[in-house]
MIDRENLO-229770 format. One record per atom (N, C-alpha, C, O): x, y, z; residue in three letters. Coordinates in steps of 0.2 Angstrom, whole numbers, plus 5000, padded with zeros to 4 digits. Example, Ala and Ser with C-alpha at 12.3 -4.5 7.8 and 13.67 -1.06 7.14 Angstrom:
BEGIN
506649725039Ala
506249785039Ala
506649845039Ala
507149835042Ala
506449895035Ser
506849955036Ser
506450005039Ser
506750065040Ser
//
This chain:
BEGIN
496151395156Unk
496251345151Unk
496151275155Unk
496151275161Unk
496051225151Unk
496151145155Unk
496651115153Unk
496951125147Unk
496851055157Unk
497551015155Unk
497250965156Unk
496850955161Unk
497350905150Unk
497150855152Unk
497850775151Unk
498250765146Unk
497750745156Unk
498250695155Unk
498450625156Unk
498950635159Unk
498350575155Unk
498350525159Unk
498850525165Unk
498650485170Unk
499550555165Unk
499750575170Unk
499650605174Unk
499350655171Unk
499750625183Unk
499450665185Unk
500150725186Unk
500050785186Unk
500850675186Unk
501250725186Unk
501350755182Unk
501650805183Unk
501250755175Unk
501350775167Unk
500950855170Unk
501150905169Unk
500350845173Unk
499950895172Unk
500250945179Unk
500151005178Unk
500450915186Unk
500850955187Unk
501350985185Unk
501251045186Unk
501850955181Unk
502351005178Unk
502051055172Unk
502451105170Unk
501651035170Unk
501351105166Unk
501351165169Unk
501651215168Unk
500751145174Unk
500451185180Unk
501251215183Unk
501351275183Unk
501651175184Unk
502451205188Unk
502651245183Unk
502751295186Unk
502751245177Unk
502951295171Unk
502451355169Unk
502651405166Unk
501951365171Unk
501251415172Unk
501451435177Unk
501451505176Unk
501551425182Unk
501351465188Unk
501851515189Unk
502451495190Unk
501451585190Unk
501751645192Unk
501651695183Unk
501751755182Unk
501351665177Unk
501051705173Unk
500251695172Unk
499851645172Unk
500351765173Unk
499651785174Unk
499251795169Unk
498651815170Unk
499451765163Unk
498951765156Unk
498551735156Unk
498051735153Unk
498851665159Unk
498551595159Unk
498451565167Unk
498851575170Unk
497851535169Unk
497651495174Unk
497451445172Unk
497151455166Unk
497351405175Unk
497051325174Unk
496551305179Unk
496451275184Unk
495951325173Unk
495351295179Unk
495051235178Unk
494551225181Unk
495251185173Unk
495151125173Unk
495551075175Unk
496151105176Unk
495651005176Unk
496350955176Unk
496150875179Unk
496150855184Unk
496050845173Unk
495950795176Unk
496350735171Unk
496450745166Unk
496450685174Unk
496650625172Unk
496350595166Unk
496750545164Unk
495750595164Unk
495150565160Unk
495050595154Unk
494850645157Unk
495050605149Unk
494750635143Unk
493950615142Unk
493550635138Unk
493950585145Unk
493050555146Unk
492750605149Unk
492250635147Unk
493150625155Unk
492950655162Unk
493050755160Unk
492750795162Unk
493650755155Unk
493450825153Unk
493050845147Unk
493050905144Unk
492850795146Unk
492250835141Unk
491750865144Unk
491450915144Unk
491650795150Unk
491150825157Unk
491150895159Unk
490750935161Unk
491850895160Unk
492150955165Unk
491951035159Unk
491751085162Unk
491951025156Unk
491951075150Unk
491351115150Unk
491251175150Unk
490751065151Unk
490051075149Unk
489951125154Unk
489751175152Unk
490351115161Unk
490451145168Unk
490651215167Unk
490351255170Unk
491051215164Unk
491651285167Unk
491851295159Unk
492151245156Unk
491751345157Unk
492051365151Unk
492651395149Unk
492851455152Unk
493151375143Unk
494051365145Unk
493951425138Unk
493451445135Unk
494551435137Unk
494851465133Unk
495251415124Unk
495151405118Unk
495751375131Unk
496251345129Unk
496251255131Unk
496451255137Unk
496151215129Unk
496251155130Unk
496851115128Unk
496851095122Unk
497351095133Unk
497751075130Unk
497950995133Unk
497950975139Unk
497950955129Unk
497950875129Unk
498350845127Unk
498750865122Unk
498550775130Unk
498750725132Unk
498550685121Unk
498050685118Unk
499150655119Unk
498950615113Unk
498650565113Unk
498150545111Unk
499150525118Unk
499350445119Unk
498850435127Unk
499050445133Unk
498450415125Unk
497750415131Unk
497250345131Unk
496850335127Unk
497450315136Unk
496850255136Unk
496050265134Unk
495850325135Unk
495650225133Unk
494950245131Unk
494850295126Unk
494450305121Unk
495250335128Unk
495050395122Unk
495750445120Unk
496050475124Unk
495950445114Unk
496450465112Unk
496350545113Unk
495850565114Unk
496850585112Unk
496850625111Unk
496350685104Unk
496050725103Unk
496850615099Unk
496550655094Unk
495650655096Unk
495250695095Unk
495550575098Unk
494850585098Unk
494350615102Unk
493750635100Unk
494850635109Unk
494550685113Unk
494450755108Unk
493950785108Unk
494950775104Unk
495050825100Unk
494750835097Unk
494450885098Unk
494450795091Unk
493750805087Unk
493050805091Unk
492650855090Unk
492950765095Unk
492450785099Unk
492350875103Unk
491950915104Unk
493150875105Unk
493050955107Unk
492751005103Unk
492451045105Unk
493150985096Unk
492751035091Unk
492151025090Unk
491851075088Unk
491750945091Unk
491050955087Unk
490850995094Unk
490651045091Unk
490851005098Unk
490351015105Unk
490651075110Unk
490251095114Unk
491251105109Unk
491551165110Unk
491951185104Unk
492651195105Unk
491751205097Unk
491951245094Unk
492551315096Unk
493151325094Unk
492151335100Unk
492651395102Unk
493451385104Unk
493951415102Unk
493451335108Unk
493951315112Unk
494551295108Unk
494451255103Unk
495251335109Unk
495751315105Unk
496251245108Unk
496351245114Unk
496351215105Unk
496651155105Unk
497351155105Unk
497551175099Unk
497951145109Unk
498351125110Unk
498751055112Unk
498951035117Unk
498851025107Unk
499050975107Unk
499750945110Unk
500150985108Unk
499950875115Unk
500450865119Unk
500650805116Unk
500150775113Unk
501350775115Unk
501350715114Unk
502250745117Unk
502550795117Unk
502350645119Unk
503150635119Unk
503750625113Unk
504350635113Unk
503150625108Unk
503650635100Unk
503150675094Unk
502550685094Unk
503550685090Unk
503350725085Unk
502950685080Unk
503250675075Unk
502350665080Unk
502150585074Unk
501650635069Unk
501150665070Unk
502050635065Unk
501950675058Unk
501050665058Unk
500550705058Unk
500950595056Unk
500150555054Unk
499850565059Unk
499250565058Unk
499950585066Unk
499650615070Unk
499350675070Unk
498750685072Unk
499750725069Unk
499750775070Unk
499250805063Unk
498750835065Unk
499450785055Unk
499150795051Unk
498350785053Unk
497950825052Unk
498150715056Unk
497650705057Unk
496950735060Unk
496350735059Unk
497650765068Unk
497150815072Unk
497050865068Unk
496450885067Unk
497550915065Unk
497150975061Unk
496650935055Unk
496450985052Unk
496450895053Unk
496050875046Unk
495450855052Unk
494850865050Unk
495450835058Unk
494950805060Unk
494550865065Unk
493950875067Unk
495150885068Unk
494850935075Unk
495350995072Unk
495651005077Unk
495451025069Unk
495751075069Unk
496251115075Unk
496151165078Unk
496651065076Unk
497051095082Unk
497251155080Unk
497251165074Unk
497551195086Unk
497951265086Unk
498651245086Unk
499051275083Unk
498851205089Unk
499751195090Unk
499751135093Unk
499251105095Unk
500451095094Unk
500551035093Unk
501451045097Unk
502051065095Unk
501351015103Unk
502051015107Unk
502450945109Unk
502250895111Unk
503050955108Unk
503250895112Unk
503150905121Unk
502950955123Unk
503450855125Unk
503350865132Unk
504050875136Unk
504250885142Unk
504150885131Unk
505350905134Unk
505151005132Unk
505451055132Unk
504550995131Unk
504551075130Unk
504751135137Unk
504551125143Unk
505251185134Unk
505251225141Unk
504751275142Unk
504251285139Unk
505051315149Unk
504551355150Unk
504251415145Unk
503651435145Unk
504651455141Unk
504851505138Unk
504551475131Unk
504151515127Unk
504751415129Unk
504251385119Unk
503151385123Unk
502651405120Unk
503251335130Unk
502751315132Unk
502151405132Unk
501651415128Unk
502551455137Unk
502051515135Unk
502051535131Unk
501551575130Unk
502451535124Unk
502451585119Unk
502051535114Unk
501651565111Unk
502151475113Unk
501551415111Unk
500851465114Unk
500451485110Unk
500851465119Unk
500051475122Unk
499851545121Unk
499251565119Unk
500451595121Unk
500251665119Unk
499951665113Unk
499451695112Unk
500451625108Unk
500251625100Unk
499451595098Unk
499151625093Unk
499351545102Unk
498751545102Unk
497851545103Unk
497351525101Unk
498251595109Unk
497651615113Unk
497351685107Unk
496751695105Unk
498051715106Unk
497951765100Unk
497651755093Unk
497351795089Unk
497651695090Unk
497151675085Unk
497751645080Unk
497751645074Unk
498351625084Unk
498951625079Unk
498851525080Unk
498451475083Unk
499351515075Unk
499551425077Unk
500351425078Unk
500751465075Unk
500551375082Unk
501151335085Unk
501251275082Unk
500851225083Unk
501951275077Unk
501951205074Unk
502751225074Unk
502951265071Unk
503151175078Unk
504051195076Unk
504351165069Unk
504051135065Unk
504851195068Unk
504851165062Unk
505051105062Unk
505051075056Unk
505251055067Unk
505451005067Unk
504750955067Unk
504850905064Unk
504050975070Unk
503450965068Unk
503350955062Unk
503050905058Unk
503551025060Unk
503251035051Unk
503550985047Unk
503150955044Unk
503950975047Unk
504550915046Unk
504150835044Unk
503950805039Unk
504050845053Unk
503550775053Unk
503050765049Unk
502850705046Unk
502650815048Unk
501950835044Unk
502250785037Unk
502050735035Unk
502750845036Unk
502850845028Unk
502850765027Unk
502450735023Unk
503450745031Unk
503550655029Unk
503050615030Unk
502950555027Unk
502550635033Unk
502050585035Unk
501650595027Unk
501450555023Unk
501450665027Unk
501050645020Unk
501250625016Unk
500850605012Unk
502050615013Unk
502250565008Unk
502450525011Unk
502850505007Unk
502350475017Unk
502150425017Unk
501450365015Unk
501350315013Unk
501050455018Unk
500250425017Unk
500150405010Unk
499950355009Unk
500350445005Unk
500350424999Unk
500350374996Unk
499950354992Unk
501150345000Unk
501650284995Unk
500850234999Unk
500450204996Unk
500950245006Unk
500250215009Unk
499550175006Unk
499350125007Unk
499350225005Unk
498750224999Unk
499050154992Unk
498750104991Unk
499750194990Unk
499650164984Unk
499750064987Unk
499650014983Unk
499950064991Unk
500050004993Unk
499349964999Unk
499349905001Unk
498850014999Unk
498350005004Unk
498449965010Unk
498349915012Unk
498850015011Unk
498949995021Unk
498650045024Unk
498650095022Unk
498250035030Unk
497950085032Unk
498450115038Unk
498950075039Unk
498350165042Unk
498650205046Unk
498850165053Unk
499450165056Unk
498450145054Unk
498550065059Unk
499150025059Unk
499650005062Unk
498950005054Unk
499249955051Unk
500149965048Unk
500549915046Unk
500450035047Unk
500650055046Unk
501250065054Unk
501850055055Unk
500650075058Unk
501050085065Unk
501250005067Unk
501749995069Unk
500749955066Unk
500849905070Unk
501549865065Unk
501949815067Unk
501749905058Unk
502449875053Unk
503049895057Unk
503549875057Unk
502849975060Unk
503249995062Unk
503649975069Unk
504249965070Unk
503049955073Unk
503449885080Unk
503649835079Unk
503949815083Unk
503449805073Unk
503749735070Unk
504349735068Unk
504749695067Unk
504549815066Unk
505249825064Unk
505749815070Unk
506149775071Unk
505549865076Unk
505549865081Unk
505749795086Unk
506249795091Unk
505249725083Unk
505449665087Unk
504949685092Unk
505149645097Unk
504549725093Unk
504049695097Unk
503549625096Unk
503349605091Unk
503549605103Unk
502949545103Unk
502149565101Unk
501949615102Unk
501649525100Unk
500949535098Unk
500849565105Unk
500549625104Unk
501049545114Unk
500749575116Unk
500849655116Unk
500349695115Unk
501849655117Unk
501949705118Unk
501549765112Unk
501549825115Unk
501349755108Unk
501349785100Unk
500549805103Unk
500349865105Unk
500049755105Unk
499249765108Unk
499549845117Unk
499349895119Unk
499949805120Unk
500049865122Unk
500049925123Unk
499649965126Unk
500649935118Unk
500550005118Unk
500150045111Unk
500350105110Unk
499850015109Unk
499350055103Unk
498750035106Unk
498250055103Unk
498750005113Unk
497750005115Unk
497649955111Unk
497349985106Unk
497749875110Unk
497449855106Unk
497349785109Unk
497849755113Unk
496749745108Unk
496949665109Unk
497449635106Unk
497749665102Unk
497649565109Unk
498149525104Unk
497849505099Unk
498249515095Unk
497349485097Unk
496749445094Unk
496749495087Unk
497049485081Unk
496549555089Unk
496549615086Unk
497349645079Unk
497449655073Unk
497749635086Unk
498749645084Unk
498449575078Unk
498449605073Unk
498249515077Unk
498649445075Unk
497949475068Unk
497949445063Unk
497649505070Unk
497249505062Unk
497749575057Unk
497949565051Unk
497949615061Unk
498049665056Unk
498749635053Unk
498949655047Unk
499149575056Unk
499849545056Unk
499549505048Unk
499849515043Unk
499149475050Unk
498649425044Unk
498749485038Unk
499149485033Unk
498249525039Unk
498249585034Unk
498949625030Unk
499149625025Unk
499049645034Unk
499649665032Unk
500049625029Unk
500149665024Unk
500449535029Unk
500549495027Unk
500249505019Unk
500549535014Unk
499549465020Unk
499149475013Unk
499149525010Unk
499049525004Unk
499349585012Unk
499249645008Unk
499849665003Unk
499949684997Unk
500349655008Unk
501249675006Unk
501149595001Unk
501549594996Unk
500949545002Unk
501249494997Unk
501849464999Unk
502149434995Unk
501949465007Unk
502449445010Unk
502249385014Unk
501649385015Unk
502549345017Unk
502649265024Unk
503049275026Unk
503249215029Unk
503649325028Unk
503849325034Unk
504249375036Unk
504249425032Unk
504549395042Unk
504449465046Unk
505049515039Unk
504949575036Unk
505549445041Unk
506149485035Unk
505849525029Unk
506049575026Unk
505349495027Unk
505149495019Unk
504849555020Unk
504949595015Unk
504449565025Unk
503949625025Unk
504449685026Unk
504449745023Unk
504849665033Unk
505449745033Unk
505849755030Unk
506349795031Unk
505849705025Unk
506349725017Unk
505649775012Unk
505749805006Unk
505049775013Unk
504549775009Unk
504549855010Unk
504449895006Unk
504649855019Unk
504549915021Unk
504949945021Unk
504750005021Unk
505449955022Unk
506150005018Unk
506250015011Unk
506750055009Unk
505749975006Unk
505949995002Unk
505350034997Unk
505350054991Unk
504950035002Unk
504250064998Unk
504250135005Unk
503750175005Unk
504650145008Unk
504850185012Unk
504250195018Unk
504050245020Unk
504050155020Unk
503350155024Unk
503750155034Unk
503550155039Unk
504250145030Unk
504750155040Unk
505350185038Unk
505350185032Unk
505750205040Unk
506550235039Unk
506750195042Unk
506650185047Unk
507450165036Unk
507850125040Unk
508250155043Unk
508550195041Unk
508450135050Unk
509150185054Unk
510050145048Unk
510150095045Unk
510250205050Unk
510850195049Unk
511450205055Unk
511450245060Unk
511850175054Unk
512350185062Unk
512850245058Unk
513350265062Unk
//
């Protein structure tokens, strides 16, 4: 199988949860999802399991490329949280095999891998969960024409992130952040932060926390 991560210790501690079952070895690992498309061409895997949240090349994107160009290879998918719009997306674009968080133990992490080396898929229910809400988000979405982006960056602004922070962590210019802020504005029919996260709880496009 290969591990791909932008962490290098994330892909250690896989490797630390693998090690001593003999079903699975790891003969790819590299930090890059650029660098293991390369690595692939090289050494032919079973199982690919990936990092979501990844500079230059996201997971999912590394994902659909694995399918145009290693069909065979099953897809296991890693993230730090359950993101329903994500997760939908990988199976609609690359058809992933399973989809884990990274607080996964040893015992979910092989029986994920067993499951799907055998032709099966891994989705928890608390995943399924996520699925479920994100596609009736997507909906309300549509009918409001916010695109999926645009959606994440309403949901930092709920948050009180700044333009940089917000370009941060979605991999994005500020330049970029202050167009979709433009758009969104125009879109929702709103001018100011209140108006649009009153716009966005009430067309349900974020959940309001309660204490």
């Amino acid at each position: 199988m290969a591990i791909v991560d932008d962490h290098q210790i994330v892909i250690d501690g896989l490797k630390s949860l693998l090690d001593g079952h003999d079903g699975f070895s790891v003969a790819i690992e590299c930090t890059s999802p650029v660098q293991m498309l390369e690595e692939l061409k090289k050494t032919p895997v079973d199982i690919l399991l990936t990092d979501v949240m990844m500079p230059v090349m996201n997971g999912a994107e590394l994902a659909s490329a694995v399918r145009k160009q290693f069909p065979q290879i099953k897809i296991l998918a890693l993230s730090m949280s359950g993101q329903g719009d994500v997760v939908n997306r990988m199976i609609e674009e690359a058809d992933i095999s399973g989809y884990v968080v990274k607080n996964i133990g040893k015992k979910d992490l092989v029986y994920a891998l067993e499951k799907i080396a055998s032709g099966g898929l891994y989705f928890t229910d608390e995943i399924l969960a996520e699925m479920s809400r994100a596609s009736e988000m997507q909906k309300v979405n549509e009918e409001v024409n916010l695109s999926a982006r645009e959606i994440e960056v309403v949901k930092l602004i709920e948050k009180e992130y700044s333009n940089k922070l917000i370009a941060d962590t979605l991999f994005l210019s500020e330049r970029t952040v202050e167009t979709h802020r433009k758009n969104i504005f125009r879109k929702t029919k709103t001018n100011s932060v209140i108006g649009l996260i009153k716009y966005a709880y009430e067309h349900k496009l974020i959940e309001q926390q309660r204490l």
